[in-house]
C-alpha positions in Angstrom: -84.8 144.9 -98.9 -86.7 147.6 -98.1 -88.2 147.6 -102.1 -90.1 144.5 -101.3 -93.7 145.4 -100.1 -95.2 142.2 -98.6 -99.1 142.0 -99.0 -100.4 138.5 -97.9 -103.8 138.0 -95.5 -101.7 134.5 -94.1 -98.6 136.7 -92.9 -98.9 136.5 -89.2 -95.2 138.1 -88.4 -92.0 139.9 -90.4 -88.8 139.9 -88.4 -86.0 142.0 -90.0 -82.8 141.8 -89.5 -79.7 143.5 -91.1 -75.7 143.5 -90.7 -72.7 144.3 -92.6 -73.0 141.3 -95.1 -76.4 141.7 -95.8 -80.1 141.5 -94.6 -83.1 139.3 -93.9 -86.5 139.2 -93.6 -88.3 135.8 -91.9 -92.1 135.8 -92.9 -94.2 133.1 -90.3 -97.5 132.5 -91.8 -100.5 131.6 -89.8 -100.4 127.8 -91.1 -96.8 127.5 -89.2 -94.7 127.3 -92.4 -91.8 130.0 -92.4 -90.1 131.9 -95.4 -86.4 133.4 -95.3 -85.6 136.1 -97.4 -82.0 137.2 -97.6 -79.7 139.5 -99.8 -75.7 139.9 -99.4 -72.4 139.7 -100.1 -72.6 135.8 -99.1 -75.7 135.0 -101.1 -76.9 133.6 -104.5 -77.6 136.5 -106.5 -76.4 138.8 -103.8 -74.2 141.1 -105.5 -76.7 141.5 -108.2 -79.4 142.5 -105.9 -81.0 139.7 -106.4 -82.8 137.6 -103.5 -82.5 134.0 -102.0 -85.5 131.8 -99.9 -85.3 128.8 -98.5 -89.0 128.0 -96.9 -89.3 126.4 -93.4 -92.0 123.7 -92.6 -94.0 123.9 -88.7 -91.2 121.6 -87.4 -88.3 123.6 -88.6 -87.3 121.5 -91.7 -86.1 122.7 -95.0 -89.8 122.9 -97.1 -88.1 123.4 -100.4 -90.4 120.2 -101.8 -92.3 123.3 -102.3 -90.1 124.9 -104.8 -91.5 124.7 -108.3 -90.6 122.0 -110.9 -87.8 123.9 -112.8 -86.7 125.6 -108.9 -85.9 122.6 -107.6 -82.8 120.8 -106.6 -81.6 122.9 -103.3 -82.5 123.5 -99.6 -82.6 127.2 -100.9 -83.3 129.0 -104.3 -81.5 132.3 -105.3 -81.1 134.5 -108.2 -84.4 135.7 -107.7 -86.2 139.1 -108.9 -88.8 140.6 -106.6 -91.7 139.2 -108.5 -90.4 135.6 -107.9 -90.1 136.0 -104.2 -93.7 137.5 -104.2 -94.9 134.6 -106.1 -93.2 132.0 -103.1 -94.7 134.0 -100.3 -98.0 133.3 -102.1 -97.4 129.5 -102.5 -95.9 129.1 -98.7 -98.6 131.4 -97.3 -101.3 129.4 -99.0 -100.2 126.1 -97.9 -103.0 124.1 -95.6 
């Protein structure tokens, strides 16, 4: 996941982690809410090199209320392209 530059003024931490099936990034913002970003063998989209999320609320719920209209229906979202997880870190970061 290295081809994902992450520009947000609300990031407060980036933890990265990688193994054998894959790798992860977990964004925490400065208003609490977290966002996992994974890619592997296991994931949706995976073997396409595409990306999955699931966002976190402060109290370590599943936040995927947050997932637009036509996104929604799973703890997590996959399939995605770069742009579309940029466009999530915006939304979580920018929650009050």
């Amino acid at each position: 996941m290295n081809d994902l530059t992450i520009q947000n003024n609300n990031i407060i931490h980036v933890a990265k982690d990688s193994d054998r099936t894959g790798s992860r990034v977990l964004i925490t913002f400065k208003n609490k809410y977290k966002l996992s970003i994974i890619r592997g063998l296991y994931t949706y989209g995976g073997e396409e090199g595409l990306l999955e999320i699931a966002p976190i609320k402060p109290d370590g719920s599943w936040a995927s209320e947050y997932f637009d209209d036509a996104d929604k229906g799973n703890d997590v979202l996959g399939y995605l392209t770069k742009e579309r997880v940029l466009y999530y870190i915006n939304k979580i970061g920018n929650l009050p």
